[in-house]
Structure formats: C-alpha cells, structure tokens
C-alpha positions in Angstrom: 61.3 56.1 34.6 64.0 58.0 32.9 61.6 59.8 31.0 59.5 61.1 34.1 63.1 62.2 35.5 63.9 64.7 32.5 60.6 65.4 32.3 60.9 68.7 35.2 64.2 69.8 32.7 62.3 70.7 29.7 59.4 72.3 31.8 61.9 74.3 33.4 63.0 75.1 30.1 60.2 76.0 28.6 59.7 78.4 31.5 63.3 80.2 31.2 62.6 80.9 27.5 59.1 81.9 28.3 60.8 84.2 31.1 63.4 85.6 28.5 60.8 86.4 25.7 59.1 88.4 28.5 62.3 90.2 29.4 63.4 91.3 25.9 60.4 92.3 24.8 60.5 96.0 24.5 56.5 95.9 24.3 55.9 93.9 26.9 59.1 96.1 29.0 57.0 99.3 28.7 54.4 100.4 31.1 50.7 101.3 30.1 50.1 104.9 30.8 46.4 104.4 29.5 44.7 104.5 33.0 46.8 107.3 34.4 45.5 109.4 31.4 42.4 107.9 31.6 42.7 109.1 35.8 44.2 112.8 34.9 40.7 113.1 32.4 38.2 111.9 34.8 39.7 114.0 37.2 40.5 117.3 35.5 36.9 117.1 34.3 35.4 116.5 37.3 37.2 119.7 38.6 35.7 121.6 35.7 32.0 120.1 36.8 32.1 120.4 40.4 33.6 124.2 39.8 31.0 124.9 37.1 28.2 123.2 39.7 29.2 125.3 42.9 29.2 128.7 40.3 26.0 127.5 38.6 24.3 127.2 42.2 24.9 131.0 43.2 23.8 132.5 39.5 20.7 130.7 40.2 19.8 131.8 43.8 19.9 135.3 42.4 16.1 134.4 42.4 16.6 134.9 45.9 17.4 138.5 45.6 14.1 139.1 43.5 13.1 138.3 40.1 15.0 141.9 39.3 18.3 140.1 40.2 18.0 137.2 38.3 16.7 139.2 35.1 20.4 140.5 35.5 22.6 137.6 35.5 20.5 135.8 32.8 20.7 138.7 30.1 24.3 139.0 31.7 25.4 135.9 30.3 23.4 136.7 27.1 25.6 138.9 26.6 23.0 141.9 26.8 25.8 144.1 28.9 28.5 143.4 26.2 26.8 143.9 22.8 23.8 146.3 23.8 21.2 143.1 23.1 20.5 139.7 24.4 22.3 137.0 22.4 20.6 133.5 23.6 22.9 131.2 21.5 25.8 132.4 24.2 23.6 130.4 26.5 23.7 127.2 24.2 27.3 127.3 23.5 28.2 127.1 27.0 25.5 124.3 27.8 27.1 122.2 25.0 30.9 123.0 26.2 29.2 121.8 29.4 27.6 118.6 27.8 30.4 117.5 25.8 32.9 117.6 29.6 29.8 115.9 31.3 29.7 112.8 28.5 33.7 112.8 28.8 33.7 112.4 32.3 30.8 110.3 32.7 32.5 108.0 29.8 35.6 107.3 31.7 34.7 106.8 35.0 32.2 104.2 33.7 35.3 101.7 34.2 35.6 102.0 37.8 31.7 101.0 38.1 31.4 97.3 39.3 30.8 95.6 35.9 28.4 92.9 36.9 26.4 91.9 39.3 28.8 89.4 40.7 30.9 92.3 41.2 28.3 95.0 42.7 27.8 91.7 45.4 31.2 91.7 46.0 31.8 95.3 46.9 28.7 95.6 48.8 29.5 93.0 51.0 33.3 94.4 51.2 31.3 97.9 52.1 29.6 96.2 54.7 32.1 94.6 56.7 34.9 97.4 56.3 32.3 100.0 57.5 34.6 102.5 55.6 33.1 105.7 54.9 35.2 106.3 52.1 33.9 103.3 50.8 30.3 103.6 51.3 30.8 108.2 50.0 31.8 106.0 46.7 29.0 104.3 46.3 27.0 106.6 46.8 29.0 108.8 44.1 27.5 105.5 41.8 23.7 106.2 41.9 24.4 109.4 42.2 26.5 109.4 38.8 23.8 107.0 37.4 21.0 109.9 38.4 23.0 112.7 36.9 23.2 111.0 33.6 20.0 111.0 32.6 18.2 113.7 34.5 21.2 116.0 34.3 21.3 115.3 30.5 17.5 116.4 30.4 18.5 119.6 31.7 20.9 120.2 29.9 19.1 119.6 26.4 16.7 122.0 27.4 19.0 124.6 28.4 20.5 123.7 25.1 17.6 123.9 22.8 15.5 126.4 24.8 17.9 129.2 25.4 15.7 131.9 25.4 12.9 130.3 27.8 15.6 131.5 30.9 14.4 134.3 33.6 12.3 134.9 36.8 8.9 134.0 34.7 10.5 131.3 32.6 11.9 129.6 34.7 9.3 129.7 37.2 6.7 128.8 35.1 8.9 125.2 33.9 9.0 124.3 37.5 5.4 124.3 38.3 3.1 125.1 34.9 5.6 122.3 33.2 5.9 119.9 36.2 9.4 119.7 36.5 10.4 120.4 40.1 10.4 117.1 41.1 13.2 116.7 38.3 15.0 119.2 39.8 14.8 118.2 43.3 16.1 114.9 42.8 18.7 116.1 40.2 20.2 119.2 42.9 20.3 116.6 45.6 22.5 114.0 43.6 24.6 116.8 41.8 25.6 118.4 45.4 26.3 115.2 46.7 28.2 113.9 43.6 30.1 117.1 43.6 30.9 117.4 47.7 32.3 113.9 47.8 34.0 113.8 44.7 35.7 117.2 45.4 37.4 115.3 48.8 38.6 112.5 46.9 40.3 114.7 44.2 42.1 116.4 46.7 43.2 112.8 48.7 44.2 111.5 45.5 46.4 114.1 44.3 47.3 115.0 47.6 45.7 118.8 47.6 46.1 120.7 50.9 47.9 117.5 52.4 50.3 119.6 54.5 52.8 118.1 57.0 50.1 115.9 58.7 47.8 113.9 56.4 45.4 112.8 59.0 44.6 115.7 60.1 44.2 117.4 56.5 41.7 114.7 55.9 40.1 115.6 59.3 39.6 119.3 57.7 38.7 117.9 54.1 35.9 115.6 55.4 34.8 118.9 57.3 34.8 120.7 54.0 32.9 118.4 52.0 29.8 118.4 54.4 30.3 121.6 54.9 29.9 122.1 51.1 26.9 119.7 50.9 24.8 121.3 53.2 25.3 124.5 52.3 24.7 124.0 48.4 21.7 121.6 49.2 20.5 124.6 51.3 20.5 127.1 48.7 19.1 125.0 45.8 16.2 123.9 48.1 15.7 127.9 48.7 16.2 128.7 45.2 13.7 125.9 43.9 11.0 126.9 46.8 11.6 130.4 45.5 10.6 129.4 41.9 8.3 127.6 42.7 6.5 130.4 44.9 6.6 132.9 41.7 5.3 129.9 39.3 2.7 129.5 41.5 1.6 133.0 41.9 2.6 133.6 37.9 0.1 130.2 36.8 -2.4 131.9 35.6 -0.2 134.1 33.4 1.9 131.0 32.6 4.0 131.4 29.3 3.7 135.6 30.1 8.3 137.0 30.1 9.6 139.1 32.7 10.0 142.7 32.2 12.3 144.4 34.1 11.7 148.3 35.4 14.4 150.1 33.0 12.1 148.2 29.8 8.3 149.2 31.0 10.2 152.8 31.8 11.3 152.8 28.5 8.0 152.1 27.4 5.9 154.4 29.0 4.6 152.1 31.6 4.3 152.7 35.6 7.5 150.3 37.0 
C-alpha cells in the first residue's frame, strides 16, 4: 500500500528531470529553420518558373505574327543579332539553367504531397467537406505538378539536345510530322494552370499586394489568376493551332528549314 502511494512521486520525478533536460538543452532550445528554407526555395523558384512560363508563352506566339516573326526571336536568342551568327548552344544553356530550377523546385515541394494513400484519403475527404477553393486550386496544383514532371522534362530534353531543330518549319514539323501536339496540349494546359494558381498563393503567403484590406486583395488576386489562365491557355491553344496549320501545309517538305527574305535575297532568289 505504501508502495503504490510513492509510487506517483517518482513518476512525477522522472517527468521534472525529463522536463529539465528539455529546457537546458541548447539543441533541443533552438528552432529548425529547415522548412522555412526549404519554403523561401520552393517559392523563389517557382517565381523564376512561373516568370520564365508567362515570357516563354509570348516568344512562342510570335508564330502568330508569321513564320517571319518567329525566325526572329529564335535566331534572337541564338544570339544571331549579337555575334553576326546563330549560336544554338545559347539555347541549351538556358534550357539546362531552366532544368536544373525545374528539378529544385519540383524536389522540394515533393514534401507537401500527401505521402500515402491513407493520407491522399484524408485530404480528399477534408476537400470535400470544406468545399474550399483554395483547397481544391491545391490539388489540382498536384496532378498538375505530377504532369509537368515528366512531360515538361520531355520538353525540355529536347530543347536541350536539339537546339538547332527551333523555327517556323522546325517546330512545325515536331508538332504534326513527329506527333507531338498532343504532348504539348496536355503539357500547356497543366503548366498555365500550375503557374496561374501557384502565382496567387505566393502572393497570399508572403503577403504581396495585401494592402490595407486583405479580403479584398484576395478578391483582386483570385481575379488575376483566372484572368492569367485564360489568357495564357488562349494564346498557347492559338500558337499550337498555328503550328500545327504550317506543319500541316509544310508535311510533305517535312525535315525542309525556314529561310527567311534577307537569306534567299542574299542568295539570289525571288523572296
């Protein structure tokens, strides 16, 4: 009987010097700043996509403009109006600088994905009875993440290894000869919408264009990122129909490089 009465002591005990290890611990005392780095990269790299994404949309719908205009901005960033000649390898140093950011950033937001199957269940059914749409934009920044990691890295690896195969014929010809516009279809309509959504969340969570009233900042941010969505998703669906109408008219010449006026003019020929 005595023993069950001094029994509570030493558990209580225990606990105090348990408590007091804790508190004079200078390891355990300190915070880990690990997932606020870990935060700061995913976001700061998803700035650089999304930025990079928007810009990469309006050099492509120079097709838009004529197969002139895009001969332009692809021997532009050739370097052809710097050096006096086309340089391809500018184009695969920038698609690797754009790699390496799109494996960083896909690397650490891999932690915030539900881990398990037990887990997917769990937020699904959370999405389903909050009704949130800041929830549900989430999950669809998921798939959407999960589609741009393999079809996005296909794009990139050919951008990377076929520098040179860039331009109003080129390109053409890979989206119809090659078969590959489904690819892109599916690829623009998950990078837009990865982009659009997870441009409004950076700006909630750092508090970008917050001003004196938050809801109504958030009122103008959702407006912005649909705003953004359908207006990129417009223009890559015109840019890909517009490649696809020169591949089409260009398959029976498939393989065949643009020449712009100033070169056949140069060479004798009728522009």
């Amino acid at each position: 009987m005595s023993s069950r009465r001094f029994a509570p002591k030493r558990s209580d005990d225990r606990l105090k010097h348990s408590i007091d290890d804790y508190t004079h611990d200078p390891r355990l005392q300190r915070p880990d700043k690990n997932p606020a780095r870990l935060d700061f990269i995913q976001s700061a790299t998803g700035l650089v996509l999304a930025l990079f994404i928007w810009a990469h949309m309006f050099f492509e719908s120079s097709i838009l403009f004529g197969k002139e205009a895009m001969h332009t901005m692809t021997v532009f960033f050739e370097g052809y109006y710097f050096f006096g000649e086309k340089h391809p390898v500018f184009v695969t140093w920038l698609g690797l600088l754009i790699f390496g950011i799109f494996i960083l950033h896909a690397f650490v937001a891999l932690r915030k994905f539900p881990a398990s199957y037990r887990q997917y269940r769990i937020f699904r059914s959370h999405m389903k009875t909050m009704r949130h749409t800041d929830t549900s934009t989430w999950f669809v920044q998921i798939v959407t993440g999960f589609v741009m990691f393999f079809l996005g890295s296909v794009h990139l690896y050919i951008v990377i290894s076929q520098p040179g195969d860039i331009g109003p014929y080129a390109s053409s010809d890979r989206m119809v000869t090659e078969w590959m516009w489904p690819l892109y279809i599916v690829l623009l309509v998950a990078v837009i919408l990865h982009a659009g959504i997870g441009s409004y969340r950076l700006c909630l969570k750092w508090g970008w264009f917050e001003g004196k009233n938050a809801k109504k900042s958030r009122r103008f941010l959702r407006k912005f990122q649909y705003g953004t969505i359908v207006f990129f998703m417009t223009l890559g669906l015109l840019s890909i129909a517009s490649y696809m109408k020169i591949g089409y008219e260009h398959r029976a010449h498939a393989g065949e490089r643009y020449h712009p006026a100033y070169e056949k003019t140069v060479q004798g020929e009728r522009p």
